[in-house]
PDB file of N, CA, C and O in Angstrom, chain B, residues numbered from 101:
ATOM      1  N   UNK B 101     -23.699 -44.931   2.134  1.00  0.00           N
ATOM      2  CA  UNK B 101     -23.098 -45.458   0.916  1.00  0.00           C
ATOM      3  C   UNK B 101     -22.750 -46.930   1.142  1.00  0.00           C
ATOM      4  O   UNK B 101     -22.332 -47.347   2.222  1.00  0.00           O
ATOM      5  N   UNK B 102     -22.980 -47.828  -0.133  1.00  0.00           N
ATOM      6  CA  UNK B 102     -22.578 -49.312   0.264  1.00  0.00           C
ATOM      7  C   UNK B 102     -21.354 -49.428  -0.432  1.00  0.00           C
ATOM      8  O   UNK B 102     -21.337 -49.739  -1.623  1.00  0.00           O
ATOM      9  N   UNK B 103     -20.322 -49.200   0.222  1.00  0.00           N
ATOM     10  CA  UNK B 103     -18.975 -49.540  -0.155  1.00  0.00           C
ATOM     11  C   UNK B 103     -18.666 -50.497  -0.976  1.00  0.00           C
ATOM     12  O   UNK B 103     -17.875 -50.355  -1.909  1.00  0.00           O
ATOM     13  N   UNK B 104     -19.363 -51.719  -0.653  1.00  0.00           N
ATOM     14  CA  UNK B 104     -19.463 -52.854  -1.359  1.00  0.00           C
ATOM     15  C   UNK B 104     -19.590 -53.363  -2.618  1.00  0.00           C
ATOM     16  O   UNK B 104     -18.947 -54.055  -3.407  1.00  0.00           O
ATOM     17  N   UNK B 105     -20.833 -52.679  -2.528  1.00  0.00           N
ATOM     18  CA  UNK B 105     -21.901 -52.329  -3.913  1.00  0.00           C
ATOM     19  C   UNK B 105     -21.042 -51.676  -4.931  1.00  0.00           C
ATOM     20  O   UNK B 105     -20.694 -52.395  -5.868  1.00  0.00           O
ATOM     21  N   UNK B 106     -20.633 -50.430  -4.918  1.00  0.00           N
ATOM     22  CA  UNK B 106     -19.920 -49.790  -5.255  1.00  0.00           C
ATOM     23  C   UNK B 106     -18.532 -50.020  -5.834  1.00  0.00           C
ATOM     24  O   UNK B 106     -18.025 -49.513  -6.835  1.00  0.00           O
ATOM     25  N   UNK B 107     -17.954 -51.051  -4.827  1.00  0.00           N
ATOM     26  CA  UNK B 107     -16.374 -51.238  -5.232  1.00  0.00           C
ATOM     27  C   UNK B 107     -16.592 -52.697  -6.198  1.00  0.00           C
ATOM     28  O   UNK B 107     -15.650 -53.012  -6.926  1.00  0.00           O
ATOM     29  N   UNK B 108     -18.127 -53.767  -6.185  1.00  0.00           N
ATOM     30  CA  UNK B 108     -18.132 -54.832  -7.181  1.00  0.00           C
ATOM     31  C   UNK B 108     -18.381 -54.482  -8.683  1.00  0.00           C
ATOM     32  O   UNK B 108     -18.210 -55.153  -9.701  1.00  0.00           O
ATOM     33  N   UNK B 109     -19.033 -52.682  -8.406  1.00  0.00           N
ATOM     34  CA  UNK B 109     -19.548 -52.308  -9.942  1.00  0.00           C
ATOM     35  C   UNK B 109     -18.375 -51.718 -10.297  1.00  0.00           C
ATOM     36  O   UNK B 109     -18.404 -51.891 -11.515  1.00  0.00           O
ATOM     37  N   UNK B 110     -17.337 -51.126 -10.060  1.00  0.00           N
ATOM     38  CA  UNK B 110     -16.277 -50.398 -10.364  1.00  0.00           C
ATOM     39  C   UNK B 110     -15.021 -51.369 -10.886  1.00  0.00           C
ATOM     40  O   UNK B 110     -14.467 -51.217 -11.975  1.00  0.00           O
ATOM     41  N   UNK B 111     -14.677 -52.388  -9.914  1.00  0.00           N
ATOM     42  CA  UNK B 111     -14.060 -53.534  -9.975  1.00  0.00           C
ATOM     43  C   UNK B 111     -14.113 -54.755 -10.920  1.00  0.00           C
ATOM     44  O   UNK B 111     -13.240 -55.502 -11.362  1.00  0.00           O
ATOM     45  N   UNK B 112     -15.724 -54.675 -11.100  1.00  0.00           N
ATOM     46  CA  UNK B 112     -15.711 -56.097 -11.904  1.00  0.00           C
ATOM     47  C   UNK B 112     -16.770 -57.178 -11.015  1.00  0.00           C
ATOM     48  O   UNK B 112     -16.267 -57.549  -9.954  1.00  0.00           O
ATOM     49  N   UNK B 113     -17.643 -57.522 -11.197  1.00  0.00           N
ATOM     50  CA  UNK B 113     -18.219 -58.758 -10.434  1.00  0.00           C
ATOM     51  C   UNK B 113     -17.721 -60.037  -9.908  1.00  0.00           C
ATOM     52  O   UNK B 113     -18.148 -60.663  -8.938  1.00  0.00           O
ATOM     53  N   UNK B 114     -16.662 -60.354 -10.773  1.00  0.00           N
ATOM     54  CA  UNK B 114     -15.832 -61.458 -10.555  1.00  0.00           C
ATOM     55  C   UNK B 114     -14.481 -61.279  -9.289  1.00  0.00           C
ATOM     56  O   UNK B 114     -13.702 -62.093  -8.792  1.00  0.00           O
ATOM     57  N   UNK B 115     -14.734 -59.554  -9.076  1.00  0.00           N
ATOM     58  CA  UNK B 115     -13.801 -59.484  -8.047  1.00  0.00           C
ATOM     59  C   UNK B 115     -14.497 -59.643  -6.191  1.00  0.00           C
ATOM     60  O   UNK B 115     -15.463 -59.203  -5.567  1.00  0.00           O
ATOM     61  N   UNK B 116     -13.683 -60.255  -6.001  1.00  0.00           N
ATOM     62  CA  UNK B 116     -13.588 -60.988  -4.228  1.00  0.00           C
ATOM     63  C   UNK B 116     -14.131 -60.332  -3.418  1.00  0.00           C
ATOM     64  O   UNK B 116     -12.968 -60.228  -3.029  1.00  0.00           O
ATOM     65  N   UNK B 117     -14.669 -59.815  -2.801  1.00  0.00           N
ATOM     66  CA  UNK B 117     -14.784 -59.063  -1.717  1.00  0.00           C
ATOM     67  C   UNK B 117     -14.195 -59.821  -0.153  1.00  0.00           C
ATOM     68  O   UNK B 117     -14.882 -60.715   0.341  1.00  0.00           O
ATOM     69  N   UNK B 118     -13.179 -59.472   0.384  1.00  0.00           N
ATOM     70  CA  UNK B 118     -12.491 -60.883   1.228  1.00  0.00           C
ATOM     71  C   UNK B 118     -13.130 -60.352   2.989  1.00  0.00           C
ATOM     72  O   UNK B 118     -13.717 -60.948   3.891  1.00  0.00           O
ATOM     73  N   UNK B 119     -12.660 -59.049   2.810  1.00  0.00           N
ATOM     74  CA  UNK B 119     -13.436 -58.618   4.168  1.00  0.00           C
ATOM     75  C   UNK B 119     -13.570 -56.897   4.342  1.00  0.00           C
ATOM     76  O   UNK B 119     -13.187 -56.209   3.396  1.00  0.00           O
ATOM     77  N   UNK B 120     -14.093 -56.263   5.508  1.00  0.00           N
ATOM     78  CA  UNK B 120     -13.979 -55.260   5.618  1.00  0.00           C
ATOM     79  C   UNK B 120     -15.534 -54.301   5.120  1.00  0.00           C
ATOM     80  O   UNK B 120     -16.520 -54.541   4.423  1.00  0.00           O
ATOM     81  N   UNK B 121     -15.017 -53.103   5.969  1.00  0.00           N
ATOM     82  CA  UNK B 121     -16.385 -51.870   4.766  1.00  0.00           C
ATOM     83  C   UNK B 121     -15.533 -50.400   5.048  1.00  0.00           C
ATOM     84  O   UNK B 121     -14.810 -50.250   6.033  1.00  0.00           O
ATOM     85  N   UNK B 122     -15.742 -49.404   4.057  1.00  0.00           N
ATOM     86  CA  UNK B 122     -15.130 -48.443   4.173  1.00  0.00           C
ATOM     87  C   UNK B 122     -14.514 -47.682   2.840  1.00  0.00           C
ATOM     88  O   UNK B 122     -14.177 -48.489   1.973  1.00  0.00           O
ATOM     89  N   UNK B 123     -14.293 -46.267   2.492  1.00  0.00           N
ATOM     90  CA  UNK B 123     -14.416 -45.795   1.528  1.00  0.00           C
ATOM     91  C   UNK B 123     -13.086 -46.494   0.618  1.00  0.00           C
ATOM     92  O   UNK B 123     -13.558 -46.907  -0.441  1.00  0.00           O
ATOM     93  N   UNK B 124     -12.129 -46.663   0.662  1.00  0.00           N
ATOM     94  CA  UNK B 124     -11.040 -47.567   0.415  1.00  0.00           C
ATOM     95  C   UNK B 124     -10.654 -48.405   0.336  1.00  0.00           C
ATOM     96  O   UNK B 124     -10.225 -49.014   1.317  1.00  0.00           O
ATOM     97  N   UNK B 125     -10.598 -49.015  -1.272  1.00  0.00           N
ATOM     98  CA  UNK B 125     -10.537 -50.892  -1.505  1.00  0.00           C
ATOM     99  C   UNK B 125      -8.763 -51.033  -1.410  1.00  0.00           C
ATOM    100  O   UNK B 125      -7.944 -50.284  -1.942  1.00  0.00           O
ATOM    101  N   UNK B 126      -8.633 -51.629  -0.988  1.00  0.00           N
ATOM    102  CA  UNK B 126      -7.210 -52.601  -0.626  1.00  0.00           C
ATOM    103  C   UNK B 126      -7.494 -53.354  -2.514  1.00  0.00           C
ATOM    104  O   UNK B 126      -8.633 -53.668  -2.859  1.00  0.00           O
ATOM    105  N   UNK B 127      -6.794 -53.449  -3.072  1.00  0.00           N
ATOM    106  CA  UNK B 127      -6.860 -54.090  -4.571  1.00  0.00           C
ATOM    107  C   UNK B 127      -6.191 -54.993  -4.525  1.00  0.00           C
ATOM    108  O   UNK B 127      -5.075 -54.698  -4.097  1.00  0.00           O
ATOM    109  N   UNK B 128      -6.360 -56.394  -4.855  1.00  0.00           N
ATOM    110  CA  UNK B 128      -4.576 -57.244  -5.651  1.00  0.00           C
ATOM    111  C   UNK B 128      -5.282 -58.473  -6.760  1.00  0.00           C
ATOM    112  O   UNK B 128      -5.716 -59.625  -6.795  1.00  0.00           O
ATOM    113  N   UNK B 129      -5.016 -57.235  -7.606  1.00  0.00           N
ATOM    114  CA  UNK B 129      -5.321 -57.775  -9.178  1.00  0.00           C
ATOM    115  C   UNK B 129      -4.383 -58.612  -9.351  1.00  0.00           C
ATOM    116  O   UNK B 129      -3.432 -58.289 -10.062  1.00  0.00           O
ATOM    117  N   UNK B 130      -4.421 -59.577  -8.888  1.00  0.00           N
ATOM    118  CA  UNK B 130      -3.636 -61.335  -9.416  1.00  0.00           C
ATOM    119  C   UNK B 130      -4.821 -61.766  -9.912  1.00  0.00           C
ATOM    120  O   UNK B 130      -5.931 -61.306 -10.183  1.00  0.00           O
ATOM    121  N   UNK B 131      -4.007 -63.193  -9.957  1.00  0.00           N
ATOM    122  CA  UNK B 131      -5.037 -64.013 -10.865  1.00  0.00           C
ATOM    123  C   UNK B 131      -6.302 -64.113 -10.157  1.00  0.00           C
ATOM    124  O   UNK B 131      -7.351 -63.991 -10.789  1.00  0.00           O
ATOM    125  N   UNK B 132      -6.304 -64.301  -9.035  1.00  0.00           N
ATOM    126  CA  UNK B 132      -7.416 -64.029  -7.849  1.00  0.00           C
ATOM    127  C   UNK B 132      -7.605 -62.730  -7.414  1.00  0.00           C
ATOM    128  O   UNK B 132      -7.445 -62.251  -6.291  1.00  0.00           O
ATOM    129  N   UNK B 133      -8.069 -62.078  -8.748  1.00  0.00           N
ATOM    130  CA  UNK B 133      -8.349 -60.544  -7.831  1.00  0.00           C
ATOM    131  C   UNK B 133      -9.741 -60.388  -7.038  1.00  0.00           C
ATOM    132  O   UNK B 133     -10.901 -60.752  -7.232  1.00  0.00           O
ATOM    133  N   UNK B 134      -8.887 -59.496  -5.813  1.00  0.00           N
ATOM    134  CA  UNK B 134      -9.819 -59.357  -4.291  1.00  0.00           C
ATOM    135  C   UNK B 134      -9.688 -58.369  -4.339  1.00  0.00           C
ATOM    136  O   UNK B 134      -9.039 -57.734  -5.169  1.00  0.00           O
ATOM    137  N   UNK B 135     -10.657 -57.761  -2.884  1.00  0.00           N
ATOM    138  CA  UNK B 135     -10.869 -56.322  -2.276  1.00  0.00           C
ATOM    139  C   UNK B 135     -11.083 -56.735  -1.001  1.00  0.00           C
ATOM    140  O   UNK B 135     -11.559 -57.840  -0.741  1.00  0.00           O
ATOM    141  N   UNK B 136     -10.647 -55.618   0.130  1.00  0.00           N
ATOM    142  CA  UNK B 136     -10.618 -55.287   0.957  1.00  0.00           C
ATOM    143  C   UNK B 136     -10.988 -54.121   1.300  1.00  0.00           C
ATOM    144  O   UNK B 136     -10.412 -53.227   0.679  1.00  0.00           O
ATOM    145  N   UNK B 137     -11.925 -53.711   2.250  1.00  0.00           N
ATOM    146  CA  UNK B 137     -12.499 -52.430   2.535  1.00  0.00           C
ATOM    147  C   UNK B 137     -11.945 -51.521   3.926  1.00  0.00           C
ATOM    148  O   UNK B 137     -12.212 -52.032   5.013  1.00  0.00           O
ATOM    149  N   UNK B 138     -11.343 -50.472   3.933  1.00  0.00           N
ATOM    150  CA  UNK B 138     -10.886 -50.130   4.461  1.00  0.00           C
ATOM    151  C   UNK B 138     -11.483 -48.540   5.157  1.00  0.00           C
ATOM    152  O   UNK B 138     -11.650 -47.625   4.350  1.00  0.00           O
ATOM    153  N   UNK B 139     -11.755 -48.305   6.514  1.00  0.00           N
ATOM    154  CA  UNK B 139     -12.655 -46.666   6.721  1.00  0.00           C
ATOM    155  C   UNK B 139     -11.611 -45.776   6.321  1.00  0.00           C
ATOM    156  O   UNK B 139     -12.086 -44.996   5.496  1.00  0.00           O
ATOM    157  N   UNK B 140     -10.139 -45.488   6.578  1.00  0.00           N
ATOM    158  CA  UNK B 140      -9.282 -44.441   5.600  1.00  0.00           C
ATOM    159  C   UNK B 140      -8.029 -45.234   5.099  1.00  0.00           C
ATOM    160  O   UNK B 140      -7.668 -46.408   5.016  1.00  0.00           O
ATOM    161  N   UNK B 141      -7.522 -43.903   4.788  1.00  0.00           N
ATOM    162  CA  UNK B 141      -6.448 -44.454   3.564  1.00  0.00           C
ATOM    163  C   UNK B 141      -5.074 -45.257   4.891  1.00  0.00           C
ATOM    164  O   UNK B 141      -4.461 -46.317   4.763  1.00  0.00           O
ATOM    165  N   UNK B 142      -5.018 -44.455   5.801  1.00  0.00           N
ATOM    166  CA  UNK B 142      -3.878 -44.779   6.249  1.00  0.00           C
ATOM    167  C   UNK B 142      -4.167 -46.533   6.895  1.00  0.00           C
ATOM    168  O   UNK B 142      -3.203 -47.198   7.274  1.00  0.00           O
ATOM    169  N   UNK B 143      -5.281 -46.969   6.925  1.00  0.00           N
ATOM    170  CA  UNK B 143      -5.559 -48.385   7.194  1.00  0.00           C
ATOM    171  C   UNK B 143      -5.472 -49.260   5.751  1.00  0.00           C
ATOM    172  O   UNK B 143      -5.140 -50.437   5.610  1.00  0.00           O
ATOM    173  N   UNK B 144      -5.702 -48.712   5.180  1.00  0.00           N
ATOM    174  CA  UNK B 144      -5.416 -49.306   3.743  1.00  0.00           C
ATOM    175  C   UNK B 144      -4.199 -49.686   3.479  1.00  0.00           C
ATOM    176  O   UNK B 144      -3.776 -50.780   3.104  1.00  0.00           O
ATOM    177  N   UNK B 145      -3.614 -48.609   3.722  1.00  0.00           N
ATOM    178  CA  UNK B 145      -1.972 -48.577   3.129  1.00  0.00           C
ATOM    179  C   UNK B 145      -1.188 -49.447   4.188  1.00  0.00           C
ATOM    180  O   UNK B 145      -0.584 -50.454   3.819  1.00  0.00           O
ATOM    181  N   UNK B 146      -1.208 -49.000   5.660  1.00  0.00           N
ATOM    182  CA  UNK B 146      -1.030 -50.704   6.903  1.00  0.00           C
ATOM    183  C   UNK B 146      -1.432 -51.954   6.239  1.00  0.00           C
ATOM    184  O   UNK B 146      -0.626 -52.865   6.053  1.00  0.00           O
ATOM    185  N   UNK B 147      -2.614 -52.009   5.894  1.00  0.00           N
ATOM    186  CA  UNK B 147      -2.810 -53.373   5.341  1.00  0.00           C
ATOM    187  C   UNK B 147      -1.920 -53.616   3.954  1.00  0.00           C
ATOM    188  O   UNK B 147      -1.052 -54.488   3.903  1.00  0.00           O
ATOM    189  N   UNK B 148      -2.215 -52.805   2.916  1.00  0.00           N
ATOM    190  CA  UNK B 148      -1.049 -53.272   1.780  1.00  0.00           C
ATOM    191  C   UNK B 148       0.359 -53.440   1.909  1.00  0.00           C
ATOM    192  O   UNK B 148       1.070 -54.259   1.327  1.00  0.00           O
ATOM    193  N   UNK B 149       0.702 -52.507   2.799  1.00  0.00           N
ATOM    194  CA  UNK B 149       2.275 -52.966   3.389  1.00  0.00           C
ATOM    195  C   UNK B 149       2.447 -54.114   4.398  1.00  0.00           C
ATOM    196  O   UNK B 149       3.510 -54.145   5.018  1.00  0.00           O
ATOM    197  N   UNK B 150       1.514 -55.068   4.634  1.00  0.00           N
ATOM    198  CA  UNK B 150       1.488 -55.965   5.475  1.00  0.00           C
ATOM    199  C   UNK B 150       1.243 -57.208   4.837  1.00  0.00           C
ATOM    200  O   UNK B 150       1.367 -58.286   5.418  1.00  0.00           O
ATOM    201  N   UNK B 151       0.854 -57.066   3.509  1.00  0.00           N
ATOM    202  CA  UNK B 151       0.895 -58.528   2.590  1.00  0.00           C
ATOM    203  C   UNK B 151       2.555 -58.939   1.529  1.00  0.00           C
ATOM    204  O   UNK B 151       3.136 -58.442   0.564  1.00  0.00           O
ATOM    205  N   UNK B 152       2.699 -59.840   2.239  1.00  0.00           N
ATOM    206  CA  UNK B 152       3.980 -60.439   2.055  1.00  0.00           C
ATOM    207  C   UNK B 152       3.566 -60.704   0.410  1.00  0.00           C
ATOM    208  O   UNK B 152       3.954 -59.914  -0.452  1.00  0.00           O
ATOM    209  N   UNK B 153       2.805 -61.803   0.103  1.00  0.00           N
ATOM    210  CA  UNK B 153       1.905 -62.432  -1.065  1.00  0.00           C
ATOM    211  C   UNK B 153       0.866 -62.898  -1.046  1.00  0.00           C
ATOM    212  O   UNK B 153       0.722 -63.757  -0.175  1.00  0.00           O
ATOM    213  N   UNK B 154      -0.150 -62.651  -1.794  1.00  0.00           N
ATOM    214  CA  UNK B 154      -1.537 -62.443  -1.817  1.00  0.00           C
ATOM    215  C   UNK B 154      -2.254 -63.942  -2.147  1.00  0.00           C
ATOM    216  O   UNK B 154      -3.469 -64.142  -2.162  1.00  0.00           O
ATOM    217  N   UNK B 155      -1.272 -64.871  -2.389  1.00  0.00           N
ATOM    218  CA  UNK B 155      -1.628 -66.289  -3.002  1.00  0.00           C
ATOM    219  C   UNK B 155      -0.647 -66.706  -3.612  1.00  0.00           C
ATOM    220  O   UNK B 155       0.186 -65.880  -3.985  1.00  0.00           O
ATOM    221  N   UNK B 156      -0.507 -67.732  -3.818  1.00  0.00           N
ATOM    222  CA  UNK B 156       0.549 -68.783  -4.998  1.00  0.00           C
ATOM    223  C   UNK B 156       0.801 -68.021  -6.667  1.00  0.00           C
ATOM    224  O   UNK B 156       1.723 -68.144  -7.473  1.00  0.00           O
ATOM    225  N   UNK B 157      -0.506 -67.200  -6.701  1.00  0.00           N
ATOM    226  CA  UNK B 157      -0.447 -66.479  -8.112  1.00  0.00           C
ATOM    227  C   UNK B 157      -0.415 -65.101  -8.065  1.00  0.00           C
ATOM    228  O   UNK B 157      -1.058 -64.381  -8.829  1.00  0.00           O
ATOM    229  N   UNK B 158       0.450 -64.645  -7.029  1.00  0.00           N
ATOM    230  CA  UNK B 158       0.362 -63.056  -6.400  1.00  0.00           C
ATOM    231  C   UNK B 158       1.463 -63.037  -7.777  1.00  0.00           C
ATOM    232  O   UNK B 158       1.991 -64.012  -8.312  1.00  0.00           O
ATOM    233  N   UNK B 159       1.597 -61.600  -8.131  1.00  0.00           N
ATOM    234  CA  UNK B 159       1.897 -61.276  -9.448  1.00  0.00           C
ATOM    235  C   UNK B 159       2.871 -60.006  -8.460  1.00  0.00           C
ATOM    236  O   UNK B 159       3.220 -59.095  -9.210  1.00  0.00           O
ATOM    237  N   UNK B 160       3.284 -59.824  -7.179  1.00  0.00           N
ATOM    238  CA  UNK B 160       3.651 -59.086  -6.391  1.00  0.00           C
ATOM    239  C   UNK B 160       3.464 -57.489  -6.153  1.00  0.00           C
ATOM    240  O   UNK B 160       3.179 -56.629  -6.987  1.00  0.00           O
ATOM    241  N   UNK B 161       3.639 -57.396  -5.171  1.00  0.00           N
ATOM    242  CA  UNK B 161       3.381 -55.631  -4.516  1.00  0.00           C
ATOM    243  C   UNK B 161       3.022 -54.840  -5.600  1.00  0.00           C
ATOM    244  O   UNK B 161       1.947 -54.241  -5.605  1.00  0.00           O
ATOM    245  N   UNK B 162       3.899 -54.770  -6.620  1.00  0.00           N
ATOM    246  CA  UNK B 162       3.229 -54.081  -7.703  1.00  0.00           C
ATOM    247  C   UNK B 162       2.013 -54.183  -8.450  1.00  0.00           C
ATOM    248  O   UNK B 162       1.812 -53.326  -9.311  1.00  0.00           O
ATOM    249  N   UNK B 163       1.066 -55.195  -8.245  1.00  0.00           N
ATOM    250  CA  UNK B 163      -0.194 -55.040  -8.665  1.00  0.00           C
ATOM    251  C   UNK B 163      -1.167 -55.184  -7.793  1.00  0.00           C
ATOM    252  O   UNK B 163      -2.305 -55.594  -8.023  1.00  0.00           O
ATOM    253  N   UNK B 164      -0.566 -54.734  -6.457  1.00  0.00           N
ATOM    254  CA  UNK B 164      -1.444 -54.424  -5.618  1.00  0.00           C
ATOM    255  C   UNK B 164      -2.181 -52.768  -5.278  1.00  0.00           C
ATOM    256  O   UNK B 164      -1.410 -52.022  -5.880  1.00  0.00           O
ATOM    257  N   UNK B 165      -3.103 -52.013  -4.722  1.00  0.00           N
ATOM    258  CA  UNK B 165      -2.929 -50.435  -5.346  1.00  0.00           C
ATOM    259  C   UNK B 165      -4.090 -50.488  -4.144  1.00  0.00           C
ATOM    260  O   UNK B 165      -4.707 -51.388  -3.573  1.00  0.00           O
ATOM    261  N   UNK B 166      -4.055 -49.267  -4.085  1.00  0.00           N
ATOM    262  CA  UNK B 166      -5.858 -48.834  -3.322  1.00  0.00           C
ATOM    263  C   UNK B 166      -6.246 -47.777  -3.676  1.00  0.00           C
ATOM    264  O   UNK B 166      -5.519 -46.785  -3.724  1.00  0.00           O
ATOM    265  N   UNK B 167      -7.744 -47.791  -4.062  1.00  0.00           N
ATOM    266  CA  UNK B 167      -8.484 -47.217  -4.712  1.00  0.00           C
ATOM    267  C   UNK B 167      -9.636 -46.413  -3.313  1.00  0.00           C
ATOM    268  O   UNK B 167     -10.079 -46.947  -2.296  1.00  0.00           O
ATOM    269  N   UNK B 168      -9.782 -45.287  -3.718  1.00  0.00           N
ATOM    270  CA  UNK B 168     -10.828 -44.058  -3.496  1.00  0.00           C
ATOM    271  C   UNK B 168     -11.911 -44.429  -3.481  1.00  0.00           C
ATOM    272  O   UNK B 168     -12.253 -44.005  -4.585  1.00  0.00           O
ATOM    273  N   UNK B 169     -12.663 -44.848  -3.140  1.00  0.00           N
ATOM    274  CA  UNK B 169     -14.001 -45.211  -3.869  1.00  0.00           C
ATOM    275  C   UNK B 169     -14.738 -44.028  -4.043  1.00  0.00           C
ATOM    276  O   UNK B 169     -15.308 -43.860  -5.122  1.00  0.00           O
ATOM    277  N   UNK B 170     -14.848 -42.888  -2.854  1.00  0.00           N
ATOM    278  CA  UNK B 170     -15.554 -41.849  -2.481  1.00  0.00           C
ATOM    279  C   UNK B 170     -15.102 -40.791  -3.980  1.00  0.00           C
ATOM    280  O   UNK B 170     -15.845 -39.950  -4.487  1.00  0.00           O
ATOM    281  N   UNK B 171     -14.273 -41.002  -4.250  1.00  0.00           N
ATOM    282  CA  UNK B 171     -13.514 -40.258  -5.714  1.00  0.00           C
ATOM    283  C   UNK B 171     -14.151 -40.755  -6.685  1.00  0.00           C
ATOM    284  O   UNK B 171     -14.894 -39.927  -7.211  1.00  0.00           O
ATOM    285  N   UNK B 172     -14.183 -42.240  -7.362  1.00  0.00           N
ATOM    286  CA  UNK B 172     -14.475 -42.757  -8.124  1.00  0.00           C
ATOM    287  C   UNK B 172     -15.657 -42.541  -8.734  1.00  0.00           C
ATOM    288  O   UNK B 172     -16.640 -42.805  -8.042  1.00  0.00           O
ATOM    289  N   UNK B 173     -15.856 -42.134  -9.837  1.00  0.00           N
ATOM    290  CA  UNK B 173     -17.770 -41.491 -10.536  1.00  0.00           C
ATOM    291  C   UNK B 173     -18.055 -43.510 -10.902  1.00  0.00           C
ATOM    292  O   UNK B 173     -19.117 -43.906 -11.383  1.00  0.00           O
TER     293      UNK B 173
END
């Protein structure tokens, strides 16, 4: 599966891909919305609890989320 592929058609084209591969996008829908790919959830969730602010236009923790991909139709 291309994680990638997958999380730009679900996401939006205009969204970031910043680093990573793995069934679990790291999300932070700010004004600069990105993804991060993560192999499980519990690396996902380390990483989202580890961003202080995502940029100058972080809209904060709360519009940050991680998404399933392996779930996602």
């Amino acid at each position: 599966m291309n994680w990638k592929n997958k999380a730009k058609r679900l996401l939006g084209n205009r969204t970031t891909h910043l680093q990573g591969d793995g069934q679990f996008a790291l999300v932070t829908a700010c004004r600069t919305r990105a993804f991060s790919l993560w192999p499980t959830r519990a690396e996902a969730e380390q990483a989202k609890n580890s961003i202080i602010s995502c940029g100058g236009d972080c809209h904060g923790i709360s519009s940050h989320y991680i998404a399933d991909l392996g779930e996602a139709a």
